[in-house]
N, CA and C atoms as a LAMMPS dump frame, in Angstrom:
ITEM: TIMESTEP
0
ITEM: NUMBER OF ATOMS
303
ITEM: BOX BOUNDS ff ff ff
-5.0000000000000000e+02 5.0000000000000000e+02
-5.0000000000000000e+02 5.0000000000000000e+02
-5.0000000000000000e+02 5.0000000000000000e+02
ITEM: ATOMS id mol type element x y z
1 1 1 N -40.829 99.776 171.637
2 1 2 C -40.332 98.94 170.58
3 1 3 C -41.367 97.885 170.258
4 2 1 N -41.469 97.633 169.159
5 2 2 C -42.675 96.773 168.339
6 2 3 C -41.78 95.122 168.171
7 3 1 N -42.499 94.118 167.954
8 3 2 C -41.499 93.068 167.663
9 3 3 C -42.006 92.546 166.799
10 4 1 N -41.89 91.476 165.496
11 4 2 C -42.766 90.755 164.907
12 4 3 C -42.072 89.39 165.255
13 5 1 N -43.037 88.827 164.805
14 5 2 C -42.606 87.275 165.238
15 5 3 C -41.491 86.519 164.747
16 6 1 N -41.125 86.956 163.355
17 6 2 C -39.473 86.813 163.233
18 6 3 C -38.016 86.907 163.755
19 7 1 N -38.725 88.004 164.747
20 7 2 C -37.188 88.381 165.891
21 7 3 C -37.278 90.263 165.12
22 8 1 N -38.198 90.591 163.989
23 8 2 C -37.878 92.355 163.321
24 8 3 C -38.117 92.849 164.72
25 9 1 N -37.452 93.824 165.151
26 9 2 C -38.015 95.166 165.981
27 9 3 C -37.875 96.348 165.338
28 10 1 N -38.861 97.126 165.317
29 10 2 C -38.742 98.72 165.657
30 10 3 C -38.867 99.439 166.491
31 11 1 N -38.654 100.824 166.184
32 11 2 C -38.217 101.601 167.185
33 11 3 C -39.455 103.04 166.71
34 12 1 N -40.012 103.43 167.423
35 12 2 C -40.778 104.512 167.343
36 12 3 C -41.103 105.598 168.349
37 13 1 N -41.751 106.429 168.076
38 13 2 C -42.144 107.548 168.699
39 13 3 C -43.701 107.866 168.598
40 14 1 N -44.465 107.937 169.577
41 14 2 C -45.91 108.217 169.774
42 14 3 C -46.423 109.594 170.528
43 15 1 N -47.587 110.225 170.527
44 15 2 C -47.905 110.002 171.31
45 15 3 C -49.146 109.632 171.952
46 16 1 N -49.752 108.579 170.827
47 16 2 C -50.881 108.005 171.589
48 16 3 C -50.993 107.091 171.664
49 17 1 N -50.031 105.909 172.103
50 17 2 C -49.488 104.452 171.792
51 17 3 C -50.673 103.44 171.752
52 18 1 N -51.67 103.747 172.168
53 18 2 C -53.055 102.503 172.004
54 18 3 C -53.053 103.007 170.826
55 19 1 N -53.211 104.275 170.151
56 19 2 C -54.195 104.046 168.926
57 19 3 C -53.052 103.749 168.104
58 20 1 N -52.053 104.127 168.034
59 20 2 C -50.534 103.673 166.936
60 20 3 C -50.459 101.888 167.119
61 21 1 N -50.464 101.099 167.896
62 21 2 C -50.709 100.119 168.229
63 21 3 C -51.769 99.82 167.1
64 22 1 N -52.52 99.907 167.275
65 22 2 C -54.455 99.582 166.849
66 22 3 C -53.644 99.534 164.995
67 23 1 N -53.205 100.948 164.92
68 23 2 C -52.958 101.509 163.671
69 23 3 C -52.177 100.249 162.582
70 24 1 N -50.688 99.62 163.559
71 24 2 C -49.766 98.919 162.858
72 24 3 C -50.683 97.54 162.62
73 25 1 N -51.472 97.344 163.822
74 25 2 C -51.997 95.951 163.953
75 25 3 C -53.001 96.012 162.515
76 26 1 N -53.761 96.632 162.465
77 26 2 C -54.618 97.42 160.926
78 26 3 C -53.418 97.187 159.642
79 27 1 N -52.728 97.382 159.725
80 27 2 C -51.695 97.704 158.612
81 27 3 C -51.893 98.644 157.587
82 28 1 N -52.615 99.501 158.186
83 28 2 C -52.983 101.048 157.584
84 28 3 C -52.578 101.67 156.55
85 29 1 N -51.032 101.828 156.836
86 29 2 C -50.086 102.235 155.38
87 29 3 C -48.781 101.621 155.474
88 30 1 N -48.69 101.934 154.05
89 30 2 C -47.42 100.557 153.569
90 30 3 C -46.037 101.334 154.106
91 31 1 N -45.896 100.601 155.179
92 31 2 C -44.363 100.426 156.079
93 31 3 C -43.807 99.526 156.128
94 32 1 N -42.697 99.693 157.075
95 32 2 C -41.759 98.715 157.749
96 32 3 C -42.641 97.449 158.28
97 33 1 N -43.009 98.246 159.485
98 33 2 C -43.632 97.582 160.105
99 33 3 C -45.477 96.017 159.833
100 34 1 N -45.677 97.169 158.463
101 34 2 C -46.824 96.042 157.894
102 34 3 C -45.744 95.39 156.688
103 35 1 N -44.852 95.669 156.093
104 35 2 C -44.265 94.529 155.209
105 35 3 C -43.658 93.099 156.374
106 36 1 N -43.475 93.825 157.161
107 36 2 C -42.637 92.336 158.32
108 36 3 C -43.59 92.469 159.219
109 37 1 N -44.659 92.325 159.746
110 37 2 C -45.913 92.238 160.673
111 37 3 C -45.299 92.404 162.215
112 38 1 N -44.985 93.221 161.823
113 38 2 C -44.245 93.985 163.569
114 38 3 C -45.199 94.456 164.34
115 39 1 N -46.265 93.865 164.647
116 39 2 C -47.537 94.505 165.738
117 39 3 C -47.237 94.169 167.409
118 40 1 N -46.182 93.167 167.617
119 40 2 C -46.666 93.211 169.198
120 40 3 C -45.231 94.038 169.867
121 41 1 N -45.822 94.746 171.123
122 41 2 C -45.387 95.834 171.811
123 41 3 C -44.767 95.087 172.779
124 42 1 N -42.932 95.209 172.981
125 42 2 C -42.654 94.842 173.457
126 42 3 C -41.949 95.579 174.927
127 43 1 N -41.364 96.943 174.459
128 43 2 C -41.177 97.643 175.698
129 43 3 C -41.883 98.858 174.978
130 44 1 N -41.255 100.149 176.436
131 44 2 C -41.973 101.351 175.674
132 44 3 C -41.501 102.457 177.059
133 45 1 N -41.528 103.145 176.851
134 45 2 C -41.169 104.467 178.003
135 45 3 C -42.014 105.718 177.772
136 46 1 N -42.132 106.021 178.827
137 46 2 C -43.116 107.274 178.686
138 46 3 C -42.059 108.356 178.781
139 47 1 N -42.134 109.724 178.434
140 47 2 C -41.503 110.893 178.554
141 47 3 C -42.765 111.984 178.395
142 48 1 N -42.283 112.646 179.7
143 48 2 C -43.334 114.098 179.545
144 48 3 C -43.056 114.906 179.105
145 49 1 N -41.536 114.501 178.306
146 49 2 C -41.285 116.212 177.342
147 49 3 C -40.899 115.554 176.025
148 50 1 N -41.567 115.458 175.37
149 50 2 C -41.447 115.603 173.937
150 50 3 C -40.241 115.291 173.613
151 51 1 N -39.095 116.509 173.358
152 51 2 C -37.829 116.43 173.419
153 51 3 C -37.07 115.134 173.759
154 52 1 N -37.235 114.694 174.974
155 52 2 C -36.902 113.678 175.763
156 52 3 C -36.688 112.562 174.931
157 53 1 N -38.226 112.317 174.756
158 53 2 C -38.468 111.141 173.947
159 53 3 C -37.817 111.311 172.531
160 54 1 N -37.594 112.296 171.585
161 54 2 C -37.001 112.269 170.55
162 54 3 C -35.48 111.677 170.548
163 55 1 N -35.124 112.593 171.248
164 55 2 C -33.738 112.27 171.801
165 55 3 C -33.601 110.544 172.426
166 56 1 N -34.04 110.396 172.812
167 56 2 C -34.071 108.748 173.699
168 56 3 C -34.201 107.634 172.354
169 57 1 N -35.747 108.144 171.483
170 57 2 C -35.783 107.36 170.398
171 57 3 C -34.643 107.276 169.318
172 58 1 N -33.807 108.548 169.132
173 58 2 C -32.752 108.299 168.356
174 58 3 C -31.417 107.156 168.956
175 59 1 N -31.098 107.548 170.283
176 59 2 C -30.276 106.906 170.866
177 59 3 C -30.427 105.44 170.692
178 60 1 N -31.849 105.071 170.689
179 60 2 C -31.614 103.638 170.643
180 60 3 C -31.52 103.413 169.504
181 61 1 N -32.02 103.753 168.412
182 61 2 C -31.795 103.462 166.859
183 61 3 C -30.646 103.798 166.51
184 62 1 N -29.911 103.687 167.29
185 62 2 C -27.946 104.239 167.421
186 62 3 C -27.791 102.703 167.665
187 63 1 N -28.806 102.521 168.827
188 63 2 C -27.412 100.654 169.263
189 63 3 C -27.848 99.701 168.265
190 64 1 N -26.782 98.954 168.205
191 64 2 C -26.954 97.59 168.166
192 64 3 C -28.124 96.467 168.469
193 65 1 N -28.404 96.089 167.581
194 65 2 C -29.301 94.973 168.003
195 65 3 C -29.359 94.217 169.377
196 66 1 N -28.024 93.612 169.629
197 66 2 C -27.764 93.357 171.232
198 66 3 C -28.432 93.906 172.237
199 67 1 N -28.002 95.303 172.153
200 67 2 C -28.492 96.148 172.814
201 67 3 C -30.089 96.175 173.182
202 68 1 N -30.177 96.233 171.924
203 68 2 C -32.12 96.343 172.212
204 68 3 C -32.662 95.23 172.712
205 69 1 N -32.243 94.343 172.592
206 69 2 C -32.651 93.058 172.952
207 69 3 C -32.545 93.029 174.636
208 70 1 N -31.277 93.364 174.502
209 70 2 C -31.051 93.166 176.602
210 70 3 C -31.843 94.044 177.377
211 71 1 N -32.105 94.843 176.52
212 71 2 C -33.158 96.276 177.068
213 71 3 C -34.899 95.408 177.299
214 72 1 N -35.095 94.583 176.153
215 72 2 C -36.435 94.524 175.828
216 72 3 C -36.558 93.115 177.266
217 73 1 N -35.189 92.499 177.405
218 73 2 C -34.993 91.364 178.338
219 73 3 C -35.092 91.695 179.724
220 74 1 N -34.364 92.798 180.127
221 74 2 C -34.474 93.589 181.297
222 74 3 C -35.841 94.075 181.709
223 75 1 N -36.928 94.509 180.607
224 75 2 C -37.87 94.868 181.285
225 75 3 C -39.287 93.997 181.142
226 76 1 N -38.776 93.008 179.841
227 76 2 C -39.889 92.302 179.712
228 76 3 C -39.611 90.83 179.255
229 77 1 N -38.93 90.027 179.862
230 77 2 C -38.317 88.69 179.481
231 77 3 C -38.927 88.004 178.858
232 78 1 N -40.301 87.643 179.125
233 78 2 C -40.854 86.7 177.942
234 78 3 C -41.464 87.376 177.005
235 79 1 N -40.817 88.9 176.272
236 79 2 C -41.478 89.528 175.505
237 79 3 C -42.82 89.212 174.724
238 80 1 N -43.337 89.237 176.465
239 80 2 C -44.891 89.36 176.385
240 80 3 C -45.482 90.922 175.33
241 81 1 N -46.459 90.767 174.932
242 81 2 C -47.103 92.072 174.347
243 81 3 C -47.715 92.663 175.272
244 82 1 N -47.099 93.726 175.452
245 82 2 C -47.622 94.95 176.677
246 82 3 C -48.904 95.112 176.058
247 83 1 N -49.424 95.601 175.059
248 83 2 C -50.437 96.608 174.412
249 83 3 C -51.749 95.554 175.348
250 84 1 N -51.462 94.088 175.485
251 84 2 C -52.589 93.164 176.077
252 84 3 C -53.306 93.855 177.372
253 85 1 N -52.278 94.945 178.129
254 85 2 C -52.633 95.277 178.921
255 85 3 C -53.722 97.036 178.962
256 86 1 N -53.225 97.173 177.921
257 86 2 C -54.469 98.579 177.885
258 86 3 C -55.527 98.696 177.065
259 87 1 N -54.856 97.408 175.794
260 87 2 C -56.291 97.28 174.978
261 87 3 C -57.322 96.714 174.814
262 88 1 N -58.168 97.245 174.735
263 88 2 C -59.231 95.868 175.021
264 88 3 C -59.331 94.533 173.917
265 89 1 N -59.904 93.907 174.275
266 89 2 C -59.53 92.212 173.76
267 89 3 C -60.923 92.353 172.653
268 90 1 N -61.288 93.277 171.981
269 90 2 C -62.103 93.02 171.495
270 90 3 C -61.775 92.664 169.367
271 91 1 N -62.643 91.961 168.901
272 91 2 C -62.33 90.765 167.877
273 91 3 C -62.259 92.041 166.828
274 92 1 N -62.963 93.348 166.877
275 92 2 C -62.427 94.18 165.443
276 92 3 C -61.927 95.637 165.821
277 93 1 N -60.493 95.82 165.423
278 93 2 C -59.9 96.549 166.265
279 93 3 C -60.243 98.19 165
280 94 1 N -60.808 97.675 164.287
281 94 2 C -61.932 99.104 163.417
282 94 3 C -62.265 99.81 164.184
283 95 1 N -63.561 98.573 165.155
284 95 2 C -64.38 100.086 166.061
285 95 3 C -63.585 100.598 166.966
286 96 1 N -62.32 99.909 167.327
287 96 2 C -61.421 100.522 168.457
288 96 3 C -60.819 101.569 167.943
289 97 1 N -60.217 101.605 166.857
290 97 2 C -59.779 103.24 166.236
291 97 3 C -60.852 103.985 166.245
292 98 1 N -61.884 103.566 165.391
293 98 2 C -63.031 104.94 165.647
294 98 3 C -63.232 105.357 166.753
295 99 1 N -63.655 104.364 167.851
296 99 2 C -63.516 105.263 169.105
297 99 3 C -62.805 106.393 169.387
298 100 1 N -61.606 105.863 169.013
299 100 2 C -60.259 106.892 169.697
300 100 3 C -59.97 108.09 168.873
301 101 1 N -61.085 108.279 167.932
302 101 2 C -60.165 109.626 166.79
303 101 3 C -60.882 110.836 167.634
């Protein structure tokens, strides 16, 4: 789940979450997520079957706001931005996509 600094979350499906990350932070194409600047990563789950994760991602775009929230509280209370932890800190996140294609 993505957060913007307003309190917006979304809900998505990856599977290459650094470069989808890189992608929203870019504001690449006109979405949700770049009209309300939803770039920082607040939870996230891995699944090794595809399926899994589809299924899981719908379920939560089923609850309630509440919901997501106590979820995002449970695993990350000061909805810190996870992505701080795999991406590198560097100032143009351009050459960081090119890297990764």
């Amino acid at each position: 789940m993505l957060a913007g600094n307003s309190g917006v979350l979304c809900t998505g499906l990856t599977s290459r979450l650094d470069r989808r990350i890189i992608e929203h932070r870019q504001k690449l194409s006109p979405s949700f997520t770049r009209k309300y600047n939803v770039t920082r990563l607040v939870c996230f789950e891995p699944f090794a079957d595809i399926r899994d994760a589809i299924a899981h991602e719908k379920q939560i775009k089923g609850w309630l706001r509440s919901r997501k929230i106590a979820l995002i509280d449970a695993v990350n209370p000061g909805w810190r931005d996870l992505s701080e932890d795999f991406l590198p800190r560097s100032s143009s996140l351009d050459s960081d996509l090119d890297k990764q294609k």
